[in-house]
One Martini backbone bead per residue (centre of mass of N, CA, C, O) as a GRO file, in nm:
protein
  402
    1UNK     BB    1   0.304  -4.087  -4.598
    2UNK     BB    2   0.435  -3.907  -4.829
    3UNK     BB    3   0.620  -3.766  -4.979
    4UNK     BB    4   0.650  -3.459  -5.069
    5UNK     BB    5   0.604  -3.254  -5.313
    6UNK     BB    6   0.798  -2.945  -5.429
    7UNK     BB    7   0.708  -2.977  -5.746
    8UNK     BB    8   0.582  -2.972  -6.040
    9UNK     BB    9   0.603  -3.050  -6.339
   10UNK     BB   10   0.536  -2.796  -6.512
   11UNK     BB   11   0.580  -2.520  -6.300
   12UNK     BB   12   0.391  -2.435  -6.146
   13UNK     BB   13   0.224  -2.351  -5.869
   14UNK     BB   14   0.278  -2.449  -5.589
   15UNK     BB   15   0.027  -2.641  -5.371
   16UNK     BB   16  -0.054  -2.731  -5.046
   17UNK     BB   17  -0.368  -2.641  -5.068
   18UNK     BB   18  -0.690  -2.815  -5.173
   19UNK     BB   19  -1.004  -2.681  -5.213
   20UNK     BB   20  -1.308  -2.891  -5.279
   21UNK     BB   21  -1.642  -2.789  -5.233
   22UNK     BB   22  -1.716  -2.700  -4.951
   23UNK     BB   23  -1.912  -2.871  -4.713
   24UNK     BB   24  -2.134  -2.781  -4.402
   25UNK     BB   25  -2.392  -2.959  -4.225
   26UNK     BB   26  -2.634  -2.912  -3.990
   27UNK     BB   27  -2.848  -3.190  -3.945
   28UNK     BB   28  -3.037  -3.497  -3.954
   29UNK     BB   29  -3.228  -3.381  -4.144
   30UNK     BB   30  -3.311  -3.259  -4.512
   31UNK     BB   31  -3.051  -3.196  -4.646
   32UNK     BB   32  -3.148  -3.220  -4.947
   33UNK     BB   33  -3.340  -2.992  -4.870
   34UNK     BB   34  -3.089  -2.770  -4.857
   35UNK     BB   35  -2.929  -2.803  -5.105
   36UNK     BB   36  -3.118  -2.723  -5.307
   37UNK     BB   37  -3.205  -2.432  -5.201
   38UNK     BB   38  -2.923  -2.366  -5.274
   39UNK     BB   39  -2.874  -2.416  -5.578
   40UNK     BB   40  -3.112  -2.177  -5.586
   41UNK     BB   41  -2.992  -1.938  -5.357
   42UNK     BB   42  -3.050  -1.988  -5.081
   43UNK     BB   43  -3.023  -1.867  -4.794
   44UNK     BB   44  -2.954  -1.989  -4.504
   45UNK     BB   45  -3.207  -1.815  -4.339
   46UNK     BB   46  -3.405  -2.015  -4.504
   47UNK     BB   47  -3.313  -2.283  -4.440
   48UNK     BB   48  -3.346  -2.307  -4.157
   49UNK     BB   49  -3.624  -2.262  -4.126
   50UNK     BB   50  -3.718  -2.507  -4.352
   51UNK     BB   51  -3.526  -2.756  -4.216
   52UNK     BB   52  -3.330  -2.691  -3.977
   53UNK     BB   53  -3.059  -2.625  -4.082
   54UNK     BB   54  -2.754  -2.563  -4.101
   55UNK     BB   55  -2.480  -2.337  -4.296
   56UNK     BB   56  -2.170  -2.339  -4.316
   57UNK     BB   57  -2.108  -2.428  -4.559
   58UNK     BB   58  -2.084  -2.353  -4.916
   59UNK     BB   59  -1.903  -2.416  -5.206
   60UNK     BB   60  -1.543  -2.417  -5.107
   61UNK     BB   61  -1.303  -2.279  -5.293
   62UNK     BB   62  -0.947  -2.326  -5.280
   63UNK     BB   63  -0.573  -2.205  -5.265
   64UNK     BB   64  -0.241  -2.280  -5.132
   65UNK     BB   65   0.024  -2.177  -5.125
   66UNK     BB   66   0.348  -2.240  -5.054
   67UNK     BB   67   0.478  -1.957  -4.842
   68UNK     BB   68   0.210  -1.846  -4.737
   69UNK     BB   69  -0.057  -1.587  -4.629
   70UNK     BB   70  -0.361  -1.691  -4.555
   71UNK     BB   71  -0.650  -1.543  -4.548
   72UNK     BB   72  -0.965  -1.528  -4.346
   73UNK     BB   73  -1.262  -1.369  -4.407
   74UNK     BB   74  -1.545  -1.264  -4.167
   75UNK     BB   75  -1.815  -1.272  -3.988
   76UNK     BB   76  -2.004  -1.390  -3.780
   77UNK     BB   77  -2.101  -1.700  -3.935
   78UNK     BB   78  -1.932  -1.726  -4.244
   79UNK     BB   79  -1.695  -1.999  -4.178
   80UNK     BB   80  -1.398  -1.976  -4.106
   81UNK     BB   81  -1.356  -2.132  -3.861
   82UNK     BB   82  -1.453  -2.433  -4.002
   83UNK     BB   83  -1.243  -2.456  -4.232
   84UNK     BB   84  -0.985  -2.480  -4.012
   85UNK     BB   85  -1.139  -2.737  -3.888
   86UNK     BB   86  -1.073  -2.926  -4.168
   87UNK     BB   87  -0.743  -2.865  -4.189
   88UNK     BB   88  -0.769  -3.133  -3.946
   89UNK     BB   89  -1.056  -3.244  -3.873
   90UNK     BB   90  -1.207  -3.100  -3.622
   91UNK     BB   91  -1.420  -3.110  -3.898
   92UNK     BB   92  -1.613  -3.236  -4.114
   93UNK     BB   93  -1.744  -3.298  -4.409
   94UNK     BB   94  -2.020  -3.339  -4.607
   95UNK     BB   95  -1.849  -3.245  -4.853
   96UNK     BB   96  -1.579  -3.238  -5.031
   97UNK     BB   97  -1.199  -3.158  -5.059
   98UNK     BB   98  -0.880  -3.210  -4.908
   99UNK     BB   99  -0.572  -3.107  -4.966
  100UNK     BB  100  -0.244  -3.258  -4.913
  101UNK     BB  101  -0.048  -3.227  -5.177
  102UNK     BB  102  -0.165  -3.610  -5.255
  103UNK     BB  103  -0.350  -3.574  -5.015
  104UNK     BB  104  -0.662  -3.701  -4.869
  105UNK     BB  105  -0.760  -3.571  -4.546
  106UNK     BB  106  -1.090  -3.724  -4.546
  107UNK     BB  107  -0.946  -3.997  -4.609
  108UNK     BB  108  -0.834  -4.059  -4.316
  109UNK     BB  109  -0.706  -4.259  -4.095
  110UNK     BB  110  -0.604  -4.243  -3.774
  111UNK     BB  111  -0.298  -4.276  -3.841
  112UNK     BB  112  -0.264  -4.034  -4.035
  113UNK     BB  113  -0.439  -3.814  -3.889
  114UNK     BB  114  -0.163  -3.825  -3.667
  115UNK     BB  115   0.063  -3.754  -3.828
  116UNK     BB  116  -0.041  -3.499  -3.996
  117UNK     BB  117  -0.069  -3.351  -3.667
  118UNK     BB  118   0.228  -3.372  -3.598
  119UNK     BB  119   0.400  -3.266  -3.871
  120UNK     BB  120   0.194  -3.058  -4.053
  121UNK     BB  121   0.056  -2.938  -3.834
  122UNK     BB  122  -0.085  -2.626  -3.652
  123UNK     BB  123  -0.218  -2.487  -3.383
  124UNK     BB  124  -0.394  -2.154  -3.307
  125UNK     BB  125  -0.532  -2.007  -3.064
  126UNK     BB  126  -0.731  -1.757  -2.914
  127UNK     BB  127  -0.696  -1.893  -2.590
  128UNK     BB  128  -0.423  -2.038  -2.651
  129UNK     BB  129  -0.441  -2.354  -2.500
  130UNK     BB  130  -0.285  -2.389  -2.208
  131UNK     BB  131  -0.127  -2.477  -1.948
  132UNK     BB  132  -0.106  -2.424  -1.615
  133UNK     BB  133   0.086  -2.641  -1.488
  134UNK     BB  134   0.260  -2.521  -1.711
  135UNK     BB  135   0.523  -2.392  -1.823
  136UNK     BB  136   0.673  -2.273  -2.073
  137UNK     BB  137   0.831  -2.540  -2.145
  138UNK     BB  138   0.610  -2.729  -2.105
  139UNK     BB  139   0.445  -2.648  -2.327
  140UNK     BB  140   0.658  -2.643  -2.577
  141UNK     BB  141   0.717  -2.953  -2.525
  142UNK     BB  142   0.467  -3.126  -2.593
  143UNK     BB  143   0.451  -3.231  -2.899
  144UNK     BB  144   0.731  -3.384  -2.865
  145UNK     BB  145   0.670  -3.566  -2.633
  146UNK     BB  146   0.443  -3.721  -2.777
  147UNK     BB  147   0.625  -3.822  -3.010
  148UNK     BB  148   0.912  -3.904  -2.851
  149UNK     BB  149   1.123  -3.715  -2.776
  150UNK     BB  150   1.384  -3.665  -2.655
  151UNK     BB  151   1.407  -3.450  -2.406
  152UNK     BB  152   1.681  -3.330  -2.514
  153UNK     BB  153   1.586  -3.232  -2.771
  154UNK     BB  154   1.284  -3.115  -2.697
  155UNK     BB  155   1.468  -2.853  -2.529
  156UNK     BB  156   1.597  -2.739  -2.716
  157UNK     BB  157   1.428  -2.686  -2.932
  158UNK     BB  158   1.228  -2.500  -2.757
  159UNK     BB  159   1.431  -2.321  -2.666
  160UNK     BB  160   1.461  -2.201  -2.980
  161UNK     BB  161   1.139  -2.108  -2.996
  162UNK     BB  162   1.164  -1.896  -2.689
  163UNK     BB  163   1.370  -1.724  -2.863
  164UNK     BB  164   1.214  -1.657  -3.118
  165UNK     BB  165   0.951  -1.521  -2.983
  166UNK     BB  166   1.065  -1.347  -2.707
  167UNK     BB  167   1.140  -1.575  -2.430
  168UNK     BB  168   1.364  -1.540  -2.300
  169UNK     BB  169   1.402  -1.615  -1.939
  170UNK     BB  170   1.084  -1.760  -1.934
  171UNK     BB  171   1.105  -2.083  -1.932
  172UNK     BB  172   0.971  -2.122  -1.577
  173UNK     BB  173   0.734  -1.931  -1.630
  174UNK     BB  174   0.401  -1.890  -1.531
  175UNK     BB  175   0.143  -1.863  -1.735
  176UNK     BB  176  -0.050  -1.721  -1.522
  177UNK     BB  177   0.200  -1.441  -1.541
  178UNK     BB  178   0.115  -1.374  -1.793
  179UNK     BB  179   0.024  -1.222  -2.047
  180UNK     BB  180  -0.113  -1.225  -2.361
  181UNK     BB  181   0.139  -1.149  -2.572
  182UNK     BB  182   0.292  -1.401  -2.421
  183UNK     BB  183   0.094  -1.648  -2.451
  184UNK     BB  184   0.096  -1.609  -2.766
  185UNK     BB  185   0.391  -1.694  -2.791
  186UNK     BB  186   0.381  -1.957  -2.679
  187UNK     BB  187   0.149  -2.093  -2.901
  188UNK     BB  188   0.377  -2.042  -3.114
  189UNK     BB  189   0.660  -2.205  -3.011
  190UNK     BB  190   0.468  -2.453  -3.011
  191UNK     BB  191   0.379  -2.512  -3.281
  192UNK     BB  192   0.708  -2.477  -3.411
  193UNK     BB  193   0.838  -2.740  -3.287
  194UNK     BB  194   0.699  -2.948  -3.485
  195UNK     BB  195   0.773  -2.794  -3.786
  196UNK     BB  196   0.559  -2.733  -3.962
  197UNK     BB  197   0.426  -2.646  -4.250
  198UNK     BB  198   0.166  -2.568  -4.122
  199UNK     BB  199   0.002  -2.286  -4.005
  200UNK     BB  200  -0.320  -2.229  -3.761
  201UNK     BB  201  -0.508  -1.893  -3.710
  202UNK     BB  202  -0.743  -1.849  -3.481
  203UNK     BB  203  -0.793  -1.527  -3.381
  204UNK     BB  204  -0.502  -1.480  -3.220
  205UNK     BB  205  -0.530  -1.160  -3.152
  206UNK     BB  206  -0.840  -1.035  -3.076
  207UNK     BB  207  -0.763  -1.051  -2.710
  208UNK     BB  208  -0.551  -0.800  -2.802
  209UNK     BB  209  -0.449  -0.523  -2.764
  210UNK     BB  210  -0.349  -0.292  -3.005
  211UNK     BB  211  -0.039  -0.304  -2.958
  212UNK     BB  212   0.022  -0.580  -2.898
  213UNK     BB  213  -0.109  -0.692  -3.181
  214UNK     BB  214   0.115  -0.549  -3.373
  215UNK     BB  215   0.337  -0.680  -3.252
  216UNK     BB  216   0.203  -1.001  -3.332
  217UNK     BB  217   0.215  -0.901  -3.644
  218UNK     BB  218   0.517  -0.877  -3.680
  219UNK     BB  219   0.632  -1.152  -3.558
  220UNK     BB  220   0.497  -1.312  -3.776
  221UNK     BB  221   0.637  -1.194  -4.036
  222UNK     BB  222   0.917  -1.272  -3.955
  223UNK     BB  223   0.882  -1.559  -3.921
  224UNK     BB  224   0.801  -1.614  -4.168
  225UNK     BB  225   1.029  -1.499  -4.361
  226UNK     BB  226   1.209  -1.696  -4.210
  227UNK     BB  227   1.097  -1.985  -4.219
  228UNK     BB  228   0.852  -2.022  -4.470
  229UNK     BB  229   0.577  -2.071  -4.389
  230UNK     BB  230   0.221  -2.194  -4.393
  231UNK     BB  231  -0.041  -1.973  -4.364
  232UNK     BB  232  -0.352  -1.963  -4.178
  233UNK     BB  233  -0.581  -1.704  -4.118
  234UNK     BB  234  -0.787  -1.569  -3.895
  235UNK     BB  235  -1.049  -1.300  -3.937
  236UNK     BB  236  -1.245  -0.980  -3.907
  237UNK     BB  237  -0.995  -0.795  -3.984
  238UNK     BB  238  -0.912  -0.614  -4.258
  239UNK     BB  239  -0.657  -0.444  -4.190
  240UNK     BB  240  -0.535  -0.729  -4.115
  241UNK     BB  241  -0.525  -0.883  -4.338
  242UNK     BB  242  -0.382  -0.700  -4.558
  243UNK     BB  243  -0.094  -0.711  -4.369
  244UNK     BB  244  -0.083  -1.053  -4.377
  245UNK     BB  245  -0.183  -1.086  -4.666
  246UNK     BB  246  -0.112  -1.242  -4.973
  247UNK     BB  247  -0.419  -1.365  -4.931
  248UNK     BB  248  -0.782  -1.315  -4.980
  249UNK     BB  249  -1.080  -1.440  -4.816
  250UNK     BB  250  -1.391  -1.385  -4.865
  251UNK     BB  251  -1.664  -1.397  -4.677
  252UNK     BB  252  -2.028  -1.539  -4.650
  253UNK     BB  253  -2.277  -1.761  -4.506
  254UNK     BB  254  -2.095  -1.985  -4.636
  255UNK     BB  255  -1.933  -1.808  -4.867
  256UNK     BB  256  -1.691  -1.737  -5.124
  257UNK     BB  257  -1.667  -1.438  -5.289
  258UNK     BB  258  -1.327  -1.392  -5.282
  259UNK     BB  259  -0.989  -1.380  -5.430
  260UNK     BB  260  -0.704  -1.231  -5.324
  261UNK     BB  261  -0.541  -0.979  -5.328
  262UNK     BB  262  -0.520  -0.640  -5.145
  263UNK     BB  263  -0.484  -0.517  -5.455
  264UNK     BB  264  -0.724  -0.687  -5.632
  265UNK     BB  265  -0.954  -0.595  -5.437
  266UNK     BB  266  -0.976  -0.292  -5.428
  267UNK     BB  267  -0.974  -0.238  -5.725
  268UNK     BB  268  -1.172  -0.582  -5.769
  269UNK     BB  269  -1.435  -0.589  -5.662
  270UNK     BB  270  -1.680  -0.805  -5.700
  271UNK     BB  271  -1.881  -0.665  -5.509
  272UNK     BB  272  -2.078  -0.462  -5.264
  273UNK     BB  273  -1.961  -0.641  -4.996
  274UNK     BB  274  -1.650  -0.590  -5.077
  275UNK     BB  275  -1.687  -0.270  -5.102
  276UNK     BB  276  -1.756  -0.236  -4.826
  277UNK     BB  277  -1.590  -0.388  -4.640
  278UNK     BB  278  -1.297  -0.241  -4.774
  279UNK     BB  279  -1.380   0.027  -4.691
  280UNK     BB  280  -1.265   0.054  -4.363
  281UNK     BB  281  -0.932   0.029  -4.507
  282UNK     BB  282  -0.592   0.120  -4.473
  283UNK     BB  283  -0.429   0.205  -4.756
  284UNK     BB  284  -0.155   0.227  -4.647
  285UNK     BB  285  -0.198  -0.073  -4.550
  286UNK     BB  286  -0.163  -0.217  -4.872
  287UNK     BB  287  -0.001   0.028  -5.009
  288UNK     BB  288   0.305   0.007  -5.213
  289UNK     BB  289   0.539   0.184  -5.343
  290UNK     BB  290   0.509   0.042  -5.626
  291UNK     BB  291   0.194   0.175  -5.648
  292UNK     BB  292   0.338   0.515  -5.632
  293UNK     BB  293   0.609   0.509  -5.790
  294UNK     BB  294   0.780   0.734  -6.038
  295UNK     BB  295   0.967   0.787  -6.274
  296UNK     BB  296   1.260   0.951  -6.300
  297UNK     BB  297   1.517   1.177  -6.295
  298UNK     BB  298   1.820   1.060  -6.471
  299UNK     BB  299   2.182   1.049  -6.398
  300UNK     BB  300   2.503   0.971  -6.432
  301UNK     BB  301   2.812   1.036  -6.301
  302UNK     BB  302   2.951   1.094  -6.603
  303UNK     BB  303   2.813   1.295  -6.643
  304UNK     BB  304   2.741   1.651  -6.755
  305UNK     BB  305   2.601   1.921  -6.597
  306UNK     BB  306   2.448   1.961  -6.834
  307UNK     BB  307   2.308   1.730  -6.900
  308UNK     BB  308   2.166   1.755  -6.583
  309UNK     BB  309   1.988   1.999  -6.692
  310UNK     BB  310   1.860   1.926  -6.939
  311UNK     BB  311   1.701   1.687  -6.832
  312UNK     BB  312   1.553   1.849  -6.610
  313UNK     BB  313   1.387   2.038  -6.820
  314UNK     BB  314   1.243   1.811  -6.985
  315UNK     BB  315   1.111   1.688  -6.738
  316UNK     BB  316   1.049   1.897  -6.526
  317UNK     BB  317   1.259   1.944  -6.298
  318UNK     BB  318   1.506   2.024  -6.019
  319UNK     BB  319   1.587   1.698  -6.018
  320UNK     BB  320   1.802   1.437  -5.972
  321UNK     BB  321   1.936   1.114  -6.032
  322UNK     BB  322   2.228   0.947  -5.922
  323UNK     BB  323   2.396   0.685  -6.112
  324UNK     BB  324   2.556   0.415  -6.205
  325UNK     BB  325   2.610   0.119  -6.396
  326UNK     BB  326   2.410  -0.032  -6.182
  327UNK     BB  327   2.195   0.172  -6.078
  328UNK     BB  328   2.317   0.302  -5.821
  329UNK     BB  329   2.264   0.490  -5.579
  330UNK     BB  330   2.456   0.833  -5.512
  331UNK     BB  331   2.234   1.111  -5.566
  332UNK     BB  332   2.124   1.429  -5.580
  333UNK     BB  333   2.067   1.679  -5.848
  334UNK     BB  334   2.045   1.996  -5.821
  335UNK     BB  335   2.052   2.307  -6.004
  336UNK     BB  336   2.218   2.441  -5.832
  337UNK     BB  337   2.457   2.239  -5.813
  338UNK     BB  338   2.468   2.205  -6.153
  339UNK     BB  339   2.575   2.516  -6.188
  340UNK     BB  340   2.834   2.427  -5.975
  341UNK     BB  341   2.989   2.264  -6.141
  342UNK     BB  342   3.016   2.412  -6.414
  343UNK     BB  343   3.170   2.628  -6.306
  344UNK     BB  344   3.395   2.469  -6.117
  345UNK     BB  345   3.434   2.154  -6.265
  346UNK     BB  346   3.262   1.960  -6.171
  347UNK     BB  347   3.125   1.638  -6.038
  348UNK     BB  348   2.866   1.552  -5.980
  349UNK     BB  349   2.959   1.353  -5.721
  350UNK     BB  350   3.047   1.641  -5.562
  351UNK     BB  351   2.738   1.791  -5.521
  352UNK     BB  352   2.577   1.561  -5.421
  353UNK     BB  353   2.311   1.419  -5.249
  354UNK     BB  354   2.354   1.185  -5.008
  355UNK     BB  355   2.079   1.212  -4.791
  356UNK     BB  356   1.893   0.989  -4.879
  357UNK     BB  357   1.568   0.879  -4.891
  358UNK     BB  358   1.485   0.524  -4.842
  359UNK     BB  359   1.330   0.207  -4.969
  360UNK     BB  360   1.108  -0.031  -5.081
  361UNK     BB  361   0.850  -0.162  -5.287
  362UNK     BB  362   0.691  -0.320  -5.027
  363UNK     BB  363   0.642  -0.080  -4.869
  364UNK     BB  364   0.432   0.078  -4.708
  365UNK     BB  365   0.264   0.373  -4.675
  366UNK     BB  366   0.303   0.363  -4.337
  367UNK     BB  367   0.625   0.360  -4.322
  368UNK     BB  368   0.672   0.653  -4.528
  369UNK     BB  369   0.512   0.877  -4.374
  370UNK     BB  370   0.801   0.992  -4.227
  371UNK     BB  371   0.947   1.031  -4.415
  372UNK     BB  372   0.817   1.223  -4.620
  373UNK     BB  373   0.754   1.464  -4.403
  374UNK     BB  374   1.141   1.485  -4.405
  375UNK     BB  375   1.162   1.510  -4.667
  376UNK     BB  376   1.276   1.684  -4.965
  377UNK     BB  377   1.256   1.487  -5.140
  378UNK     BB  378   1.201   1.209  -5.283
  379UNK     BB  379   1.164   0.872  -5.260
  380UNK     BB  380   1.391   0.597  -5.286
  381UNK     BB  381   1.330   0.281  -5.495
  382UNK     BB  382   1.497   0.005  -5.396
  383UNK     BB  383   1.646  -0.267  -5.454
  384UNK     BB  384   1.836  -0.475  -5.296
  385UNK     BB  385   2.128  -0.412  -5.477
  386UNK     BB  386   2.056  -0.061  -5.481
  387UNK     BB  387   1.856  -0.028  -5.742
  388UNK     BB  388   1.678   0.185  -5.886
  389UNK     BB  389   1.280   0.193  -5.977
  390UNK     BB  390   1.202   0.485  -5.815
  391UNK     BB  391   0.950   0.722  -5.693
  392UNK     BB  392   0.828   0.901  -5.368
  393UNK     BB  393   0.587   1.132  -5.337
  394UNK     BB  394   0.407   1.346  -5.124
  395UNK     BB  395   0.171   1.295  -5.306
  396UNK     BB  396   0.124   0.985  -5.334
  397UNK     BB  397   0.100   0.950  -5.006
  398UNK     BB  398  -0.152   1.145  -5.000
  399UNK     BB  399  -0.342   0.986  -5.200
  400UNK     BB  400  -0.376   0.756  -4.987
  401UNK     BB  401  -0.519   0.878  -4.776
  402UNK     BB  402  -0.827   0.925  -4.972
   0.00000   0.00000   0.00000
């Protein structure tokens, strides 16, 4: 295959994945009266009656960002794992084309669609995948071993990525013996040492009990984060969807009802069926400090405690927030400070306070909601190079409650 182009010529956002038209019929005759009542608008299981055919995809288009976690959701039978098993060619398409950066792997013969196999893509699954024969190191050397890399390269690299999914000291240890959320590190593990570009993650979270699985969504995200692997993810749960997408697409019996953030989809859901899904989803884990944190009352450290009393009166509020020249947060002068300061002559930088509970745009509001509770002020929003963008109060907090 060709060298991957790694920006457009326009400059718009790469894709590294275009599904155009995505259909999947399953039934030996019929198909074209199965198509015709689809393009007519009838459900699958009135064809299905009718034809015999069973309808896993019709007419499914998205783009997936180089370097994004693009989760799939839908209930049993919406089409997502269909989906999934196409992006690797484990399922071929009825119609419609699949493109991997300026290839259609639809249209790969054998040695091709086994190098895109080997090089670019990887997948994790369910059931995790595992041979019981092989300890830990051999299953994660295995897709190495498959390529032809000499062992002793072929071991570093596989120790290297079971150091980094936290199974360092395990490498020897029989699958066998090990737990759930450690069985799905090891075939993370075997995934990432291929390198893939694309990481395929079929519901491979579901059969691991709650706290396991939080910890395996937190995991996944470090390494996309380390790594910036581009993931499709496939999920049933809402909540896990919004927490891992950074777009979201949801199923319907083999349609595609909306894609988008899972701010855009809260927002404005496409339909009622939308409305109802994600009505179950737990907004604390959706909405970020960005979207619900607002301009503070700002004063210079340089400022004069009159100047930090008058703003503080025109703002209504009883406290400011203290930055220097490149608005990096000082700390906070509320009104008793700023009236002491100008008793004693003192400058703002000497009376505020500096044990301000601060967060970044991006941090849900599930893990703000323990500083709220404990903090006397408004909680500083803060960019990485540590100046303020606003503030989140204790109000706004309860309100994504609700």
């Amino acid at each position: 295959m060709e060298e991957a182009k790694k920006t457009n010529k326009d400059g718009r956002q790469d894709y590294i994945i275009r599904v155009s038209h995505l259909t999947k019929l399953y039934g030996t005759s019929n198909r074209a009266e199965a198509a015709r009542m689809m393009k007519e608008g009838k459900n699958k299981d009135q064809v299905f009656r009718e034809t015999g055919v069973t309808v896993a995809l019709w007419d499914v288009s998205f783009q997936v960002k180089r370097g994004e976690v693009f989760v799939i959701i839908g209930l049993s039978g919406s089409g997502k794992s269909t989906i999934i098993r196409m992006l690797n060619m484990l399922n071929r398409p009825s119609e419609g084309t699949i493109m991997f950066e300026d290839s259609k792997i639809d249209q790969f013969g054998k040695k091709d669609l086994n190098e895109y196999r080997r090089e670019k893509i990887s997948m994790v699954f369910q059931n995790f995948g595992l041979m019981s024969h092989r300890d830990v190191l051999g299953n994660v050397v295995y897709g190495l071993e498959v390529k032809g890399v000499p062992r002793v390269e072929r071991e570093r690299k596989a120790m290297e990525m079971i150091e980094m999914v936290g199974l360092k000291g395990h490498e020897h240890t029989a699958i066998t013996s090990l737990s759930g959320g450690m069985r799905q590190r090891v075939g993370i593990a075997r995934a990432l040492a291929n390198d893939p570009e694309v990481l395929l993650m079929d519901e491979p979270f579901s059969a691991l009990d709650p706290l396991v699985r939080k910890d395996m969504q937190f995991e996944l995200l470090s390494l996309q984060r380390k790594l910036q692997k581009t993931v499709v993810f496939i999920t049933h749960d809402i909540n896990e969807a919004f927490k891992l997408g950074d777009t979201v697409a949801i199923m319907r019996d083999g349609r595609l009802i909306q894609v988008g953030t899972p701010e855009e989809m809260s927002a404005n859901p496409a339909d009622d069926y939308v409305r109802e899904f994600i009505g179950s989803a737990d907004m604390t884990k959706v909405l970020c400090a960005r979207h619900v944190m607002i301009t503070p009352c700002v004063v210079k450290e340089s400022d004069s405690p009159d100047f930090a009393l008058r703003e503080m009166k025109e703002s209504d509020v009883s406290s400011a927030y203290v930055v220097n020249r490149k608005m990096n947060l000082v700390g906070i002068v509320n009104v008793e400070a700023a009236i002491r300061a100008r008793r004693e002559n003192l400058a703002l930088r000497d009376v505020c306070a500096t044990d301000v509970a601060t967060t970044t745009p991006d941090t849900v509001i599930s893990e703000i909601l323990p500083l709220a509770a404990e903090s006397k002020y408004p909680i500083a929003v803060l960019e990485e190079d540590g100046s303020l963008t606003g503030i989140v109060s204790k109000a706004a907090v309860l309100s994504s409650l609700v």
